[in-house]
DOLUMNU-695377 format. One record per residue (C-alpha): y, z, x. Coordinates in steps of 0.001 Angstrom, whole numbers, plus 500000, padded with zeros to 6 digits. Layout:
# DOLUMNU-695377
YZX;...
END
This chain:
# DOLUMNU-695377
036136391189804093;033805394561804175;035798395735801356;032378396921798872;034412399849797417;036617397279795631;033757398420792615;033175401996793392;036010404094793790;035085407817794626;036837411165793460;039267411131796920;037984414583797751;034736413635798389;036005411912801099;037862414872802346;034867416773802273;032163415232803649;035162414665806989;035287418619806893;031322419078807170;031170416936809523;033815418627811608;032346422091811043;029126421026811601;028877417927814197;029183416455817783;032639416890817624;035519414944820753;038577416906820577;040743414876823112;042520411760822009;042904410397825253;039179411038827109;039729411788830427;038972415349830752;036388414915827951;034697411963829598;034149414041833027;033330417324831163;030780414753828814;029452413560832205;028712416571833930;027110417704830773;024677414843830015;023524415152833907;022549418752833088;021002418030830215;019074415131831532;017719417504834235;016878419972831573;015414417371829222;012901416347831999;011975419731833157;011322420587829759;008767417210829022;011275415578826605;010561411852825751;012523409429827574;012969408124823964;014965411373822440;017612411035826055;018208407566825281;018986408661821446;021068411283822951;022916409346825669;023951406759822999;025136409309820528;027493410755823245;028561407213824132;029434406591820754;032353408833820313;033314408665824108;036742406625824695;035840403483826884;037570404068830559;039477400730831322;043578401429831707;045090401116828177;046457398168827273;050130399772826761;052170401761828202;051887405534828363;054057406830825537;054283403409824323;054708405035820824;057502407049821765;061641407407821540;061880406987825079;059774404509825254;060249402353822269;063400403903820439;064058400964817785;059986401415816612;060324405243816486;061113405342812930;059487402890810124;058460402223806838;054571403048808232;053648404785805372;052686401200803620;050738402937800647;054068404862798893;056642402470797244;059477403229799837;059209406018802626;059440406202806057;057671408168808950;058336408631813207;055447406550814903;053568410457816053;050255412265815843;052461414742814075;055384412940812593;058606413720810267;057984411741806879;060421410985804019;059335409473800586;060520408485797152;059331409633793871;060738408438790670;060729409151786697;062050407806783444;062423410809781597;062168410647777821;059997407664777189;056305409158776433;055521412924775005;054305415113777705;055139414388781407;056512411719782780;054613409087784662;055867409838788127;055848406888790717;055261407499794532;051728405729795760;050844402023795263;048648401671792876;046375399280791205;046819400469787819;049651402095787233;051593399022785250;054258398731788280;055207395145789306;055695392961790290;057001394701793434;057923394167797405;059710393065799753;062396390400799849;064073390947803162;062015392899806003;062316392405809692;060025394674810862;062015397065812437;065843397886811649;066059397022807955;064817396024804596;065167395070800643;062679395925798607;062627395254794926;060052397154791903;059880396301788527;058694399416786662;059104398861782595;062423398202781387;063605399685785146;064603397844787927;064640399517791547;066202398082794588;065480400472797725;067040399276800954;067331400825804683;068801399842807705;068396401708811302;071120401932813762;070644402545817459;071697405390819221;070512408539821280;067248409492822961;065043409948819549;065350406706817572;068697406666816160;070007407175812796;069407405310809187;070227405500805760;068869404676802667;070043403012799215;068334403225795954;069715401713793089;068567401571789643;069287399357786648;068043397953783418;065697395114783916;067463393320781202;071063393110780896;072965394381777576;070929396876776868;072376399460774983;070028402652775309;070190403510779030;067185405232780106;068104408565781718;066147408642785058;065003411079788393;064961410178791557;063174412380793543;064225412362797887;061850414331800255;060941415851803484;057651416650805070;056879418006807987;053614418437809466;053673421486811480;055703424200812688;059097422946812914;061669424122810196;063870422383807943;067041424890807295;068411423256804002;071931424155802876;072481424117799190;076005423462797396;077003423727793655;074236423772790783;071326422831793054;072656420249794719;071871419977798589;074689419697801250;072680418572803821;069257419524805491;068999420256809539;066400420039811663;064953420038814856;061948419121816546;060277418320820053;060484414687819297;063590414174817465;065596417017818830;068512417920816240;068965415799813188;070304416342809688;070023414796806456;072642414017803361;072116412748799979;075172411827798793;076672411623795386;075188408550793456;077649406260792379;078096403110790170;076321400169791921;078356397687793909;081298400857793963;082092404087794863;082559405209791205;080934408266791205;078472409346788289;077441412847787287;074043413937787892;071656416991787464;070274418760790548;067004420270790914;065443421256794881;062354422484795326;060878423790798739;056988424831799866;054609424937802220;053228421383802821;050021421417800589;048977418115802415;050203414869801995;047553413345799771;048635416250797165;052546416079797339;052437413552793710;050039416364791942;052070419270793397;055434417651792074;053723416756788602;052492420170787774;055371421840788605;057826419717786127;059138421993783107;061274420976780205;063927423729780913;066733421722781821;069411420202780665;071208416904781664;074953417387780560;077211415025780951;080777415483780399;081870413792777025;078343412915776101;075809414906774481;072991417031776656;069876415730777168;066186417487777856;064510416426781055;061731417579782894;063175419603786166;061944420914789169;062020425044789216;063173426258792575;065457428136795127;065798427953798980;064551431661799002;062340431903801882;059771433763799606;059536430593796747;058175428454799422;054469428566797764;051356430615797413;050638433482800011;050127432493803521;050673429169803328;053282428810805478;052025429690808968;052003426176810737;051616424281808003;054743422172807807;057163422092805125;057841420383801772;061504420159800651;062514417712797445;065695417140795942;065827415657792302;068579414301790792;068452413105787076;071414411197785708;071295407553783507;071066403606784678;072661402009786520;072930404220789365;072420404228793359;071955406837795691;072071406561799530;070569409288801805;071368409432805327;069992410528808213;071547411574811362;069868411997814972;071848414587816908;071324412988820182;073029409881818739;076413412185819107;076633413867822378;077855412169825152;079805409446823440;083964409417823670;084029408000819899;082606409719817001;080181408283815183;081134407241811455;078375408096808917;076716404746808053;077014405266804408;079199403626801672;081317400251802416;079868400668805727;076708400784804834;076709397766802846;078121395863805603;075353397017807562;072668395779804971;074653392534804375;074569391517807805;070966392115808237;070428390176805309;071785387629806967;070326387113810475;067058387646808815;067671384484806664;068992382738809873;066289383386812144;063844383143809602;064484379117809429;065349379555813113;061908380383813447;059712378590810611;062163375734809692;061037375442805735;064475374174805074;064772371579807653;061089370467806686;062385369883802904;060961372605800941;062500373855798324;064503377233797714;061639378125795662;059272377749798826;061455378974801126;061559382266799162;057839382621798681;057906382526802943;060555384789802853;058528386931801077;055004386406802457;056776387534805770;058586390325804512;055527391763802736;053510391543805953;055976393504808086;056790395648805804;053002396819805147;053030397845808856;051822401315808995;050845403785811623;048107406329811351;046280408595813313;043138410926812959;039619410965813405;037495408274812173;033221409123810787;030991406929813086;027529407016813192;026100406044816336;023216403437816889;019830405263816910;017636402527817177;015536402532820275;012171400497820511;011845399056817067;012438402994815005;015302404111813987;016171408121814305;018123409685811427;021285411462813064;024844412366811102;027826410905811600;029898412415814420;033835412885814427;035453409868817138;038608411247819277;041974411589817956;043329408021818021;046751406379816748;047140402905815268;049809400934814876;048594397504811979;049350395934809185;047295396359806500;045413394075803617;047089395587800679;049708398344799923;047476399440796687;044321399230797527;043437398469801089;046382400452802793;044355400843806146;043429399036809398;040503396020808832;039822394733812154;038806391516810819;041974390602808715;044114392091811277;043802389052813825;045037386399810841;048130389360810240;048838388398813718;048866384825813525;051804385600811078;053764388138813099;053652386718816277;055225383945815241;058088386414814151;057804388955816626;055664389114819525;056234392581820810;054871393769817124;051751392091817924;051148393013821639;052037396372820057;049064396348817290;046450394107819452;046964397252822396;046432399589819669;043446398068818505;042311397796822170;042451401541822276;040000402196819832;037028401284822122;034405403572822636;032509403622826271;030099400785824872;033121398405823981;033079398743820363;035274398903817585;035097400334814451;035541397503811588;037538399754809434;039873402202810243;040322405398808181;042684407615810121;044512410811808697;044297412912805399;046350410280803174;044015406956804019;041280409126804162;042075410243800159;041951406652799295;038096405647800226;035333407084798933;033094409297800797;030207406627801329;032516403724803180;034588406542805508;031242406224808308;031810403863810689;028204402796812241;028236401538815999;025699398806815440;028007396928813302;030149394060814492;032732392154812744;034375389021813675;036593388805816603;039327387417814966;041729389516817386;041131386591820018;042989383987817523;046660385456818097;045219385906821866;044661382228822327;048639381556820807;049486383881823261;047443381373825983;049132378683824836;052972379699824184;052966381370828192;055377384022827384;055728386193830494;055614389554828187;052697388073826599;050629387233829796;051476391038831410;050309392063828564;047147390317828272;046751391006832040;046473394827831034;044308394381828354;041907391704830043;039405394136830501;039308395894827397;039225392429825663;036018391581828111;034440394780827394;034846394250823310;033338390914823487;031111391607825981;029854394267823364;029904391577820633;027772389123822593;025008391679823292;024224393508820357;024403391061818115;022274388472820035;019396387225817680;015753386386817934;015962383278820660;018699382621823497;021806381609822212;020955382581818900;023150385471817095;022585387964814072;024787390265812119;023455393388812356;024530395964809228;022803393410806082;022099395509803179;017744395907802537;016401393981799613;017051396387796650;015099394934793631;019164395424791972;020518392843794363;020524388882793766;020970388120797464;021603391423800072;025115391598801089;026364390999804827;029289393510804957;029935393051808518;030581389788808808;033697390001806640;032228387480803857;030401390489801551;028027388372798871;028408385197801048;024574384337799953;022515384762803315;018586384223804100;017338385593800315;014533388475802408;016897390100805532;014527390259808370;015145390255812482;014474386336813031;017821385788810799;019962383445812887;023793383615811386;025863380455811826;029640382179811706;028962384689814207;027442382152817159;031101380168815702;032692383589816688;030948383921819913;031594380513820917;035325381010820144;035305384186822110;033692382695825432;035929379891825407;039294382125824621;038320384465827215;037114382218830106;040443380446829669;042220383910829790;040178384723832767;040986381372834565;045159382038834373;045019385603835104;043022384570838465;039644386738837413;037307384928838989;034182387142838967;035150386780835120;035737383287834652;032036382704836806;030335384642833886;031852383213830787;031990379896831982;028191379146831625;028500381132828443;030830378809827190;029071375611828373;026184377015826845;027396377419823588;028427373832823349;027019371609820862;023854370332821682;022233374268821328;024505375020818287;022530371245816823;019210372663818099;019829376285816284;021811375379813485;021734371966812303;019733371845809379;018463367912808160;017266368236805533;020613369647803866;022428367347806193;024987370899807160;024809373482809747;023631376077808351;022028380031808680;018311380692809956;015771382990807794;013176384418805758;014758382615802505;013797381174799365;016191380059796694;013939380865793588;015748384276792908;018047385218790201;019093388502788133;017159389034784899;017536391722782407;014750394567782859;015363396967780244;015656400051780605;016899399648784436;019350397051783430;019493393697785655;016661393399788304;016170390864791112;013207388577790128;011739386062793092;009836382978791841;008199380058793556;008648379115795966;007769381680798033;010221382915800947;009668381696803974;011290380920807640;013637377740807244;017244376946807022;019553378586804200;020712376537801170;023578378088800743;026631375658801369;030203376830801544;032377378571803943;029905379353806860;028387375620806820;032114375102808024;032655377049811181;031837374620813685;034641372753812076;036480375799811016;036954376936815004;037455373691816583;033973373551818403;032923370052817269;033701366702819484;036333364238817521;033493361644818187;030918364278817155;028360362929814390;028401366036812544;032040365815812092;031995363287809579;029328365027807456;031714368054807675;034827365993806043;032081364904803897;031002368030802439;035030369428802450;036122366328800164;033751366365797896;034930368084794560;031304368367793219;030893370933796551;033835372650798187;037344370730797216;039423372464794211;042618371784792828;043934375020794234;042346374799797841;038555375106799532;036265377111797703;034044379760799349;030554378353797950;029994374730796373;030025374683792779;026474372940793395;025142376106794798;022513378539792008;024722381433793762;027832380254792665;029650382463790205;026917384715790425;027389388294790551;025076389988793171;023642393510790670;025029394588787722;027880396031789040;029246393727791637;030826390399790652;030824387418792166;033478388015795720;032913384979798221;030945383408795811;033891380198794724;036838381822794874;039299380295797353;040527382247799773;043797381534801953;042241382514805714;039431380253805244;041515377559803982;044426378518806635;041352377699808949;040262374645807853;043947373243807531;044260373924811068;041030371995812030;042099369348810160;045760368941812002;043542369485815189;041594366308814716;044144364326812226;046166363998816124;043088363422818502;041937360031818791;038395359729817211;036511357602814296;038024360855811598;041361360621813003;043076359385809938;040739360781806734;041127364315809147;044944364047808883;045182362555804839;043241365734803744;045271367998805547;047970366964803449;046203366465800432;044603370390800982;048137371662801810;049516370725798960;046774372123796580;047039375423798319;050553375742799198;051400374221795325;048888377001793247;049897379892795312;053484379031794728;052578378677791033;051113382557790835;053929383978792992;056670382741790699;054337383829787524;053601387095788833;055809387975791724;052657388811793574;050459386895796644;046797387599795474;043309389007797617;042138385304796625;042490382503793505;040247381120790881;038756377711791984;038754376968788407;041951377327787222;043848378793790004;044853382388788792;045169384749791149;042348387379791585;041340390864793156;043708392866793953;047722392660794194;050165392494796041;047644390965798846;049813390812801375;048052390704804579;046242386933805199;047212386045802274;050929385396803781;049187382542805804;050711380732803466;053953380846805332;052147379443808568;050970376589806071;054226375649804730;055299375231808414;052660373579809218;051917375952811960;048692376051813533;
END
């Protein structure tokens, strides 16, 4: 997983900045869509190919400048969706969502320019000064464990955060209704983490609003700062209004006194809304209680006046901010409702507010057809495992959906300059306006598109929900530029681009990543859903275009032979020059990156891809397709991936390069830890380096049952000295001088042993795959499927009920979970692995 700036988090307005040059200063597509722009950008480079050669320019410098224009030019085949797939109209139950999957609860309309509600919370009291104030997911901030129990992915979930000696539940459900999405409601409740306690904590919540242009939110205020109700209107939603209602005792409608504070301004951004609400906290207010003595909080100063809004001139198209706090002690809950005015005209029978008893009914019975069609769908408890099990796939599930988010924005690419051998120095240029709808890696720290991890989301949510997925594989699909490509991580909008620092937000167009997008598209092959084949009808081309792109540009030094382009040059600070594209970071590669690398996982990726996509071709009746990719395929068989990749002397498949393994880190004072390269020398051969890419032939299914390589494989797999742990498959053998090693000073060991669950997911399909075809591995295949199932399935069960988290991967050593947390994007493969689901 490309995920360097795991070590080198940025100041977030760097990030900000350099987007802002760049738009004042560069190439710059303002349509999202590129129709008009593509025929204005054609006319233009005609003219200025005519001018170029009247004026003696090298054929060189219009190549450079063709593929810069191609670059951030959207590619021309139909879209995979629907026009307005996105919208009410269109999709009304997806309108609204929790798609802001990097705040603890809030929700936002599926629009360039959407509504978006959040929650902020306090415990007032505890520290001197102010109080830590919880709205984004964050690494370090002590929260946790937290997520979701119950999430469906579209009409309701439970969410549960630990936060000290404070428990939160937030819940919402959706109900159907109107032209604009319907109405929904929210519940909050908050109690003592431990029961008996004497000293209730006196806590804020705070509820807000955010718009994101011009449309205005007329609030109307009630008795000591406490809001009636907020109205609305916009093009998209039409009318709707919003009530926080009195928080009551949980589980009742006793009512309990609070303390109202509202604030309202200008929207100062999103990425600023926690700093704005922190520095405008004062300790002038009072929480008073009848029969109990007053207490000091920190309050939100405001009014409604039109003039307290915020600083001068702010407001003109800007959008609006518009917070209500209320302050009262555990346990509490709070529901807020909102209300779609469409939902209400037409109708004979008025509908009741869905708040209170009603309300709970609603979340009750959601509840409960979740945990029906949940074993409807992945039958854990008619397989035998236990409640314990069944909730960690409860919650793998619900963690996935519920990290669903939707962005849009302009991503930094920076196209491909290099023409005959040199390389031209050009700054990134600003790609088109483009939404996506994906799940994402991690709430806290990778709350963004990866298109690498996103096929192996899939896997998971197709299972679940198969629109979702034709929903986020056609958004993906609409990412490609005119070339076919797509950008390997998406940063899209002000808030994800706050989160990344400045020198991973560029995008560059020679870089690949694998394909992994084709692996819910072959389910889709072989389940023969009639949604699912329109839909891959629509896409077919876009899917031929991306791969066609993939096949191309990353072809390597002889036929059939394939290199990732994008490794990082040999710094004299790095042990072994990362491979970012390829999604395996430190994975150790040829020791001296030159052009005659060949790179075993991505020919395993292209292999995949031919096959997936001639079969595709074949049932959708493309036969000028099917002719093309067919050789491809047959081409890619075994006999050239022996010839190219089978090294003998290390008995493995295995990378091509200029390698040597007599390097290593040594201290060099005063420049710290220097890369030192001994005897002997590097030269062309095969790479030592045996772990996770020595598997891919096995790992995708491309080896014969009767193969003679296949046993080796199993060989290498089973053997603890090498790649077998306890806790699952590690990334490198333990045998290998690069395991454990960190790769400078600075950057610790990644792919380097750990075990990681979509590698393992992987293999434990390959091993069902030939544990049930007749062959001389038949049986040892299908004993170390379960024996690795039960290793991976038994430590990650182990951490979740330790922790309450899924992890980015786990120790081979003792099976802790490491990186970062919650992990909840391939990491919930474990679900598909308790099933048994392949």
């Amino acid at each position: 997983m490309a995920r360097g700036e795991r070590r080198r988090r940025g100041a977030p307005a760097d990030g900000a900045r350099t987007a802002e040059r760049v738009a004042r200063g560069g190439p710059v597509r303002r349509d999202g869509r590129g129709g008009r722009a593509r025929g204005a950008a054609g006319g233009a480079a005609l003219a200025i190919v005519v001018l170029s050669l009247a004026l003696g320019l090298s054929s060189r410098w219009l190549l450079a400048w063709y593929r810069s224009r191609r670059a951030v030019m959207l590619h021309s085949a139909p879209p995979a969706l629907p026009p307005d797939s996105s919208s009410p109209t269109v999709a009304p139950d997806l309108f609204w969502g929790t798609y802001r999957p990097h705040v603890y609860f809030g929700m936002k309309t599926r629009s360039p320019q959407p509504l978006l509600t959040g929650l902020m919370w306090a415990q007032q009291g505890t520290t001197p000064g102010t109080p830590k104030l919880r709205h984004t997911c964050e690494q370090g901030d002590g929260v946790g464990p937290y997520g979701w129990e119950f999430h469906d992915g579209v009409s309701f979930g439970r969410q549960h955060i630990q936060d000290g000696a404070l428990r939160l539940t937030t819940e919402f459900v959706k109900r159907p209704g109107g032209q604009h999405g319907g109405d929904w409601s929210w519940r909050v409740t908050v109690e003592p983490q431990a029961s008996g306690t004497s000293a209730l904590p006196l806590v804020s919540l705070f509820f807000y609003v955010v718009t994101d242009s011009k449309e205005v939110l007329v609030p109307e205020v009630g008795a000591k700062g406490q809001l009636k109700f907020i109205s609305g209107h916009t093009s998209e939603l039409g009318d709707f209004r919003f009530t926080l209602l009195a928080p009551t005792s949980p589980g009742d409608t006793t009512p309990k006194y609070g303390s109202y504070n509202v604030f309202w301004s200008s929207n100062p951004g999103l990425p600023l809304l926690t700093e704005m609400v922190k520095s405008r906290l004062n300790n002038w207010f009072q929480h008073r209680p009848p029969g109990a003595p007053p207490e000091r909080y920190l309050g939100l100063p405001g009014s409604l006046k039109w003039d307290d809004r915020g600083p001068s001139g702010q407001g003109q198209g800007q959008g609006q901010f518009l917070i209500q706090q209320v302050t009262l002690k555990v346990p509490f809950s709070v529901e807020l409702v909102f209300e779609s005015g469409s939902a209400r005209t037409g109708g004979s029978q008025a509908l009741e507010q869905l708040a209170g008893s009603l309300l709970t009914h609603a979340l009750e019975s959601h509840a409960e057809a979740f945990r029906e069609r949940f074993e409807k769908t992945f039958r854990l408890k008619e397989k035998g495992l236990s409640p314990e099990e069944q909730a960690l796939g409860q919650g793998a599930l619900s963690g996935l959906l519920g990290g669903i988010g939707y962005f849009y924005g302009q991503s930094l690419v920076l196209p491909d300059m290099e023409v005959e051998g040199s390389e031209q120095k050009v700054d990134p240029v600003l790609f088109p306006s483009v939404p996506l709808f994906t799940a994402v890696p991690s709430r806290s720290f990778f709350p963004r598109g990866f298109l690498w991890d996103e096929g192996f989301h899939q896997l998971v949510i197709q299972r679940w929900d198969p629109r979702l997925t034709r929903e986020a594989i056609g958004h993906w699909l609409g990412l490609l530029n005119a070339d076919g490509w797509i950008g390997r991580e998406q940063v899209l909008g002000d808030e994800a681009r706050a989160r990344v620092p400045s020198e991973f937000l560029v995008q560059r167009t020679a870089h690949a990543n694998p394909p992994t997008l084709l692996l819910p598209v072959a389910h889709m092959l072989d389940g023969g859903d009639p949604a699912d084949l329109a839909f891959l009808r629509r896409a077919f081309p876009r899917l031929r275009a991306w791969f066609s792109w993939l096949h191309h540009s990353q072809a390597g030094p002889v036929p059939l032979s394939y290199r990732w382009r994008g490794r990082d040059p040999a710094l004299p600070t790095l042990l072994n020059p990362k491979t970012l594209p390829s999604g395996l970071d430190d994975y150790p590669r040829a020791s001296h990156p030159s052009a005659s690398e060949r790179h075993l996982d991505l020919r395993c990726w292209v292999a995949l891809g031919s096959r997936v996509l001639m079969r595709l071709a074949e049932q959708l009746g493309e036969a000028e397709a099917a002719a093309e990719l067919g050789p491809l395929a047959a081409s890619l068989e075994e006999e050239s991936l022996d010839e190219l990749h089978w090294a003998p002397e290390l008995g493995v498949f295995a990378d091509f390069g200029n390698h040597t393994k007599a390097v290593q880190l040594k201290p060099r004072p005063p420049q710290g830890l220097m890369r030192v390269v001994g005897r002997p020398h590097p030269h062309l051969q095969y790479v030592d380096a045996l772990g996770y890419v020595s598997l891919f032939p096995f790992l995708l299914r491309l080896l014969d049952p009767n193969s003679p390589r296949l046993g080796p494989m199993l060989d290498v797999l089973a053997d603890r000295r090498q790649l077998w742990s306890p806790f699952g498959l590690r990334s490198l053998a333990a045998s290998s001088p690069f395991y454990s090693q960190r790769n400078s000073e600075h950057d610790p060991p990644y792919w380097r042993g750990a075990v990681w669950l979509n590698v393992n997911y992987l293999a434990l399909g390959a091993l069902h795959y030939y544990g049930h075809l007749e062959g001389p591995h038949q049986a040892r295949a299908a004993r170390l499927h379960r024996e690795l199932r039960a290793n991976l399935v038994g430590n990650v069960r182990r951490q979740y009920q330790a922790t309450g988290f899924l992890w980015e991967q786990y120790s081979d050593q003792d099976g802790r979970g490491m990186g970062c947390r919650p992990f909840q994007g391939w990491t919930s493969l474990v679900l598909l692995a308790m099933a048994e689901d392949y």
